[in-house]
C-alpha positions in Angstrom: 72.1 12.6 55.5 73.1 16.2 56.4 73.4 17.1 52.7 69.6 16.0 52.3 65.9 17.8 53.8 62.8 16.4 53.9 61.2 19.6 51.9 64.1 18.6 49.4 63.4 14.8 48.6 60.1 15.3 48.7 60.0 17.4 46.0 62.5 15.1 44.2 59.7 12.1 44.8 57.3 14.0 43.4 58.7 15.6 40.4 59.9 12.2 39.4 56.8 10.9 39.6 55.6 13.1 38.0 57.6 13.8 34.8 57.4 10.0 34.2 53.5 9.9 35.1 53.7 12.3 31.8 55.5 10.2 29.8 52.2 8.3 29.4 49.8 10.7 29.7 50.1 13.2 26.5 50.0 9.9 24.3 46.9 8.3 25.6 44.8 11.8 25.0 46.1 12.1 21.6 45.7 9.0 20.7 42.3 8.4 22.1 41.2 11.2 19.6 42.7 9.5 16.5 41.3 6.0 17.5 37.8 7.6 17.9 38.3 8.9 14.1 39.4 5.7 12.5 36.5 4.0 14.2 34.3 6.6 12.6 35.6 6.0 9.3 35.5 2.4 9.9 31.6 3.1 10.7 31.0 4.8 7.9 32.9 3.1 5.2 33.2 0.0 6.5 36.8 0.0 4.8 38.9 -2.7 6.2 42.1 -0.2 6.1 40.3 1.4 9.0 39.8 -1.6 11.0 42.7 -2.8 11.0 44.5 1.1 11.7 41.7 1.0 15.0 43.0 -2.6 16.3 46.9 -1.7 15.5 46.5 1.7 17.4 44.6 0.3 20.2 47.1 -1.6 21.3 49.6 0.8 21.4 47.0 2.9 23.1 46.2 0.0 25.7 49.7 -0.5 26.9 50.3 3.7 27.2 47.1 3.6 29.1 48.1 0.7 31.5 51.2 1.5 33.0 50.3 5.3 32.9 47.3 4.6 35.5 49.8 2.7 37.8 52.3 5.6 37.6 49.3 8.0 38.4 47.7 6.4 41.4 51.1 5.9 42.9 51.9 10.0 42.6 48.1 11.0 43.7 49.5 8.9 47.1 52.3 11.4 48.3 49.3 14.0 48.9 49.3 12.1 51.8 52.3 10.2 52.3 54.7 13.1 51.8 52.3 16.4 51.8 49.8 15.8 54.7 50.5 19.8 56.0 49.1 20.5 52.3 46.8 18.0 52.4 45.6 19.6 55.3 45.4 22.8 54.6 44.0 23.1 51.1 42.5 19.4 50.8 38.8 20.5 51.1 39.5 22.3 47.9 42.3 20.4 45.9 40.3 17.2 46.7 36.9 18.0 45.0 38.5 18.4 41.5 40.3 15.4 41.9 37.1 13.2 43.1 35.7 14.3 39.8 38.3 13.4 37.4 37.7 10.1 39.3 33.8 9.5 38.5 33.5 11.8 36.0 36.4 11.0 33.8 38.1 7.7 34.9 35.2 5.8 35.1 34.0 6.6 31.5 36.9 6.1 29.9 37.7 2.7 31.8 34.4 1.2 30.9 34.2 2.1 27.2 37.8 0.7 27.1 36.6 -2.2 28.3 33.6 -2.4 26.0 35.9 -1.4 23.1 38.9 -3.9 23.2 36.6 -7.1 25.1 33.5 -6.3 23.0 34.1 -5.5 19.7 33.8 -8.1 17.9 30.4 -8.6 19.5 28.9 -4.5 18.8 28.1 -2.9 15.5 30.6 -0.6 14.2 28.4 2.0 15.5 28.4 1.2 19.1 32.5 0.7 18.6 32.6 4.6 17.3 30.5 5.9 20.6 32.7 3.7 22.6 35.8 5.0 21.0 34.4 8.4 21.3 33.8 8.1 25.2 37.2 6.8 26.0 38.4 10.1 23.8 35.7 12.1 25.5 36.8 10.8 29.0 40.8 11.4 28.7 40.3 14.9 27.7 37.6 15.3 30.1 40.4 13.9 33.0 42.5 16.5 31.6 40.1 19.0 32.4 39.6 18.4 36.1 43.3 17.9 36.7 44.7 21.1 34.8 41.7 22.8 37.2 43.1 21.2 40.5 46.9 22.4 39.3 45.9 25.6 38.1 44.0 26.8 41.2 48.0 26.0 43.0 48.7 29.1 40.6 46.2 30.8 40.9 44.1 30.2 43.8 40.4 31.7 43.2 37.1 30.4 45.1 38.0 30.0 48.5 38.3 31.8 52.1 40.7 31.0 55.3 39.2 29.4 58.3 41.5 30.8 60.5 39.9 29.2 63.9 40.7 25.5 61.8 43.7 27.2 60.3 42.6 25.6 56.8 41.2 27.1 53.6 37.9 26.1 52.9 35.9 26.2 49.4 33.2 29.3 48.5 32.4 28.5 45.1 33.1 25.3 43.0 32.8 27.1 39.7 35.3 29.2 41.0 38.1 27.1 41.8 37.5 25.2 38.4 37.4 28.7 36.4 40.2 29.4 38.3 42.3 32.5 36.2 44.4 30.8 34.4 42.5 27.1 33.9 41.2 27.6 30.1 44.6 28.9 29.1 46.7 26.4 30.6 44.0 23.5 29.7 44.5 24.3 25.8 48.5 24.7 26.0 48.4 20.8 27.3 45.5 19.8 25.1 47.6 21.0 21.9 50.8 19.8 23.9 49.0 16.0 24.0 48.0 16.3 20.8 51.5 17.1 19.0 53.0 14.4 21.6 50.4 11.8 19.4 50.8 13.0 16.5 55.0 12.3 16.5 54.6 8.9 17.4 52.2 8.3 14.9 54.3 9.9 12.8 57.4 7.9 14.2 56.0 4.4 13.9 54.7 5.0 10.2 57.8 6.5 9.5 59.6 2.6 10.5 57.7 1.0 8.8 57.4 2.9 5.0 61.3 2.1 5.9 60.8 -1.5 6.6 58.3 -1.4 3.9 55.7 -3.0 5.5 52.5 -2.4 6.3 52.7 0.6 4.1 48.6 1.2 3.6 48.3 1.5 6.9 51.5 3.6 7.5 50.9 6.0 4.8 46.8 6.5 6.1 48.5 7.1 9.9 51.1 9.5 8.9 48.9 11.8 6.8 46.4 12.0 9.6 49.4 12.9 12.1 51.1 15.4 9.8 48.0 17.5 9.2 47.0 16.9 13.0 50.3 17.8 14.6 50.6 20.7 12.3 47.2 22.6 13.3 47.8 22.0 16.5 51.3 22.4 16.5 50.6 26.6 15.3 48.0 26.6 18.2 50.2 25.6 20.6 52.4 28.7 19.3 49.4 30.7 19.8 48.8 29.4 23.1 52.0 29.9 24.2 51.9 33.8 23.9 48.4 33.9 26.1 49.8 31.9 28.3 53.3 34.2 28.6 50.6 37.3 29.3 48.9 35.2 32.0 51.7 34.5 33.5 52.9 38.4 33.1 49.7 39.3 35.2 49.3 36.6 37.7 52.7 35.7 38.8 55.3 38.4 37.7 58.1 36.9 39.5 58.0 33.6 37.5 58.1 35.7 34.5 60.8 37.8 35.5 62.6 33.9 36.5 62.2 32.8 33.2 63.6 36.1 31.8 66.3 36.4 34.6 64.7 39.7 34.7 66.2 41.8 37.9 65.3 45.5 37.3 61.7 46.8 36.5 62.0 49.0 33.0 60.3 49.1 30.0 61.6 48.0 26.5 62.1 45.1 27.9 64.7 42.6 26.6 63.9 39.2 25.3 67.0 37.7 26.4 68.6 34.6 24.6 71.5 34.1 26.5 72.0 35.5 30.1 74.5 35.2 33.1 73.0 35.5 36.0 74.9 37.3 39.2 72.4 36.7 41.8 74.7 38.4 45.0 74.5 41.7 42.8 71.2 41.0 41.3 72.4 41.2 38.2 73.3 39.4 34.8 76.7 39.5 34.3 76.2 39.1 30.4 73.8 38.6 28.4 72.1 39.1 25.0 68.6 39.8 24.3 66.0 41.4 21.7 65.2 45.4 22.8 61.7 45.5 23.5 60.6 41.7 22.7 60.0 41.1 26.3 57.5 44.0 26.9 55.6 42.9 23.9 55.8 39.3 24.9 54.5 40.2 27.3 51.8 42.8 27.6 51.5 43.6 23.5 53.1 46.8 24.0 57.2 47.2 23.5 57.5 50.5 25.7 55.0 48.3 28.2 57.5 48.2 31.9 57.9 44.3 32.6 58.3 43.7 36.4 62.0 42.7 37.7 62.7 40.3 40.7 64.5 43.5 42.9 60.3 44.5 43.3 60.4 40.9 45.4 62.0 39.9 48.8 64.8 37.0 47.8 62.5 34.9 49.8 59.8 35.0 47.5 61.8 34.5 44.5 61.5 31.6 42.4 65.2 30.2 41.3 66.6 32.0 38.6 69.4 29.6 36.6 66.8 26.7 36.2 64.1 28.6 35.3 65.7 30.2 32.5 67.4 27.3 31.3 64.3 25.1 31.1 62.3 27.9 29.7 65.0 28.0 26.9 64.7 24.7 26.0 61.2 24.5 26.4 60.6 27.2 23.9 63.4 26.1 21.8 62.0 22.5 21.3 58.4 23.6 20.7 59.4 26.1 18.0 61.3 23.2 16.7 58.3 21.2 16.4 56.6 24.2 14.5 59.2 24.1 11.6 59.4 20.3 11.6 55.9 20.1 11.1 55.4 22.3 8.1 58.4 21.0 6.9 56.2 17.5 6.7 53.2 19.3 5.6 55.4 20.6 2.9 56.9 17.2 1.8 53.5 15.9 2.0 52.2 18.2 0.0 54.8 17.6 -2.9 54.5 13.8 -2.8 58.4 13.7 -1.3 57.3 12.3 2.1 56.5 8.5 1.9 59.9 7.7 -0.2 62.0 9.8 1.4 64.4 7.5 3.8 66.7 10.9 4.9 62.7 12.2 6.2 61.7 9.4 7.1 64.6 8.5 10.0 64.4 12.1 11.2 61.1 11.3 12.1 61.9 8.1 14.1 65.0 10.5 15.8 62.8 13.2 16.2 59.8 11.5 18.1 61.3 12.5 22.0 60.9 16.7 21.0 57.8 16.9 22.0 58.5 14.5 25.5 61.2 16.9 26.4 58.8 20.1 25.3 56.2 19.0 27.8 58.3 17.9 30.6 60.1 21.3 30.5 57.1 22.7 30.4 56.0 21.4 33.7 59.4 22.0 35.3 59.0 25.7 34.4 55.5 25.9 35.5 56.0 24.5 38.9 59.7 25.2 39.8 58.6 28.8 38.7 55.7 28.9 40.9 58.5 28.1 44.1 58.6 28.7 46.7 54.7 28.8 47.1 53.1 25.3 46.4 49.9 27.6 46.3 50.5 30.6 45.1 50.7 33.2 47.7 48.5 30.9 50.1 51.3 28.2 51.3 54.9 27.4 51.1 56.5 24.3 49.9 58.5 24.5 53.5 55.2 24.5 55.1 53.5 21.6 53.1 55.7 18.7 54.0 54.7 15.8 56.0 56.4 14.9 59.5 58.6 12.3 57.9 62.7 11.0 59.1 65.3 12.3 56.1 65.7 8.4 56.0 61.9 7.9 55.3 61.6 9.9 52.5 65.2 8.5 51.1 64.2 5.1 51.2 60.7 5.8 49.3 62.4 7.9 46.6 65.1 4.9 45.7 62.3 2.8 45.7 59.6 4.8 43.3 63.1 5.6 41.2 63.3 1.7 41.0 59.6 1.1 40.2 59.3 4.2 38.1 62.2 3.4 35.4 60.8 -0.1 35.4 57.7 0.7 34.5 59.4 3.6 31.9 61.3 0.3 30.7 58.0 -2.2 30.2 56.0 0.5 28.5 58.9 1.1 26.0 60.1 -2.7 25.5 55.8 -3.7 24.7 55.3 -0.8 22.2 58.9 -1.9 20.2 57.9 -5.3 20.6 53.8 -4.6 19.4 54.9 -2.8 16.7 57.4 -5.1 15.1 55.7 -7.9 15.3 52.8 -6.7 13.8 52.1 -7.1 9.9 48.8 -7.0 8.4 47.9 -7.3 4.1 45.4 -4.5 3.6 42.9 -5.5 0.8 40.5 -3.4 -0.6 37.2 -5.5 0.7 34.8 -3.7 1.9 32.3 -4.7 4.5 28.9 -2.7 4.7 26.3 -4.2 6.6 23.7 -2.1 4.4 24.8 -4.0 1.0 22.3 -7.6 2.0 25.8 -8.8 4.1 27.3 -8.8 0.8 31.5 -8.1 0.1 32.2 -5.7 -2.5 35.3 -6.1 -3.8 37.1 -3.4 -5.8 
């Protein structure tokens, strides 16, 4: 056990449950969005092709949905379980956003699933677009109150310390939402989510035009995802960049992590490849781009980017990890830029839907934007270290009163549950989309034509 701390494992617990919490959720926001628009067309068509696409995709949807909820109630848990000293401390605040995203957000989305998948068959194809459009609504909307509640841990706005009760305590709620750097990180994850979708649309179209089968419904899929992920995919490089500056202005020591970034100087280098020594505070090697860094940074190359000698070691965030999950972070994501014009382009030529070499990169390809968004957590909060709120508290301060064995034994445990549930969400989606197969006609329902079928 001497090899082991409580501060330690607990932060294994939670960034477990965490990266595999967001496994599930990207997918169910992006996919929420796309279900909303078939159910539209479907509305206003009343083309069978969209139908069917809305009941396939559902599904999917429905089992993402499931197991992500029971992965996220068990993490929301260790607030109190494993951080009660944070809990504590900053609960009055952290708390309220949370509460929301339960009424405000859960709620909605839970009961227009409901009504969507139990009642459909039962509402007009009207009332099955506005329910479509509230779960969509509802999932973004929960991503709004959570990136607010994580944000505010970087950068803490809204609040005042009650130092008789030794606690922080809320001023204004606006405030903690608008927190500095909530719009900025809420649209990186938004476009994040959205790409995520996209792939595995793109993915399970992609197996079956290979299968040939259901290849109406793959072809309508895949052009929707292509031209999706690829908007979204040149936001997200957009994004990117403002968030970079944020992070330049509101946390220069993650920034100068990321970079491994030891002396303050302008012209700063953009460094690709870096050796860090950190008894000399120094890289030992490296290579880098004059001047990229600055202008990453503050849109000026003779800008002077701040080094991690301006901080006291104990207030540095670690250096190796950072940089190397930044890397691949950034590496990935401008991955997913190329691959996607690269579709748009195939598209746009007629080469995509017969092109098997295409087609089984996109199967292959469909974890880039998983490991793009879990790295992009890691960096975000391992960079944030060794504050859990940002200047406010210390991850060595946050911990609950717990045995080394305690903590052990739970993590074991949510490791077993966890890669269970990681197992059962991946074995129902392989199994849901194999076994389904569906002949796409051309009838056309419309409610407006005397409950007549046209047929083309």
């Amino acid at each position: 056990m001497e090899f082991f701390d409580v501060v330690l494992l607990s932060r294994l617990q939670f960034t477990l449950t965490a990266i595999i919490h967001y496994f599930f959720v990207p997918l169910t926001i992006g996919l929420a969005i796309f279900i909303a628009y078939l159910e539209f067309r479907y509305w206003r068509t009343g083309e069978a092709l969209y139908d069917k696409m809305a009941r396939f995709w559902t599904k999917l949807f429905l089992v993402n949905f499931a197991v992500g909820v029971a992965t996220g109630i068990t993490m929301e848990f260790q607030f109190g379980t494993n951080w009660a000293a944070y809990s504590r401390y900053v609960g009055d605040i952290f708390g309220a956003p949370l509460a929301a995203e339960g009424v405000f957000a859960f709620f909605l989305e839970s009961v227009f699933i409901g009504l969507l998948v139990f009642g459909r068959d039962k509402i007009s194809k009207g009332m099955r677009f506005f329910a479509a459009l509230m779960v969509a609504i509802g999932t973004n909307f929960s991503a709004f109150w959570i990136i607010a509640a994580n944000s505010w841990m970087q950068t803490p706005a809204g609040y005042r310390i009650n130092e008789e009760l030794g606690r922080a305590e809320m001023t204004s709620f606006y405030e903690v939402l608008f927190n500095p750097s909530t719009l900025v990180r809420l649209s990186h994850v938004l476009e994040g989510a959205y790409i995520t979708a996209a792939f595995f649309i793109i993915a399970v179209s992609a197996y079956y035009l290979l299968n040939k089968r259901n290849v109406e419904l793959a072809k309508s899929s895949m052009k929707f995802a292509v031209i999706f992920g690829l908007v979204f995919a040149l936001l997200q490089g957009a994004s990117g960049h403002s968030h970079a500056v944020l992070v330049a202005e509101t946390q220069p020591e993650k920034l100068a992590a990321y970079e491994a970034h030891w002396e303050t100087e302008e012209r700063a280098a953009l460094l690709l490849f870096a050796i860090p020594d950190y008894e000399n505070e120094r890289n030992r090697f490296e290579i880098g781009i004059p001047g990229a860094l600055s202008l990453l940074a503050h849109s000026d190359i003779n800008a002077p980017v701040t080094g991690l000698r301006e901080f006291a070691p104990e207030d540095r965030p670690p250096v190796l990890g950072n940089f190397i999950s930044f890397r691949i972070m950034v590496g990935t994501g401008t991955l997913i830029i190329f691959w996607m014009i690269f579709l748009a382009v195939q598209m746009k030529r007629g080469r995509l839907y017969d092109n098997e070499l295409v087609l089984k990169a996109a199967v292959w390809l469909l974890p880039l934007p998983y490991i793009a968004n879990t790295f992009g957590w890691i960096v975000a909060e391992w960079g944030r270290q060794p504050w859990i709120v940002y200047g406010l508290l210390r991850t060595a301060d946050a911990v609950s009163h717990l045995s080394v064995a305690e903590v052990l034994i739970s993590l074991v445990l949510f490791i077993a549950i966890y890669a269970f549930l990681l197992f059962l969400m991946i074995f129902l989606m392989i199994r849901e989309v194999k076994k389904f197969n569906v002949d796409i006609d051309t009838t056309i329902d419309r409610p407006m034509d005397s409950g007549k079928e046209v047929t083309l």
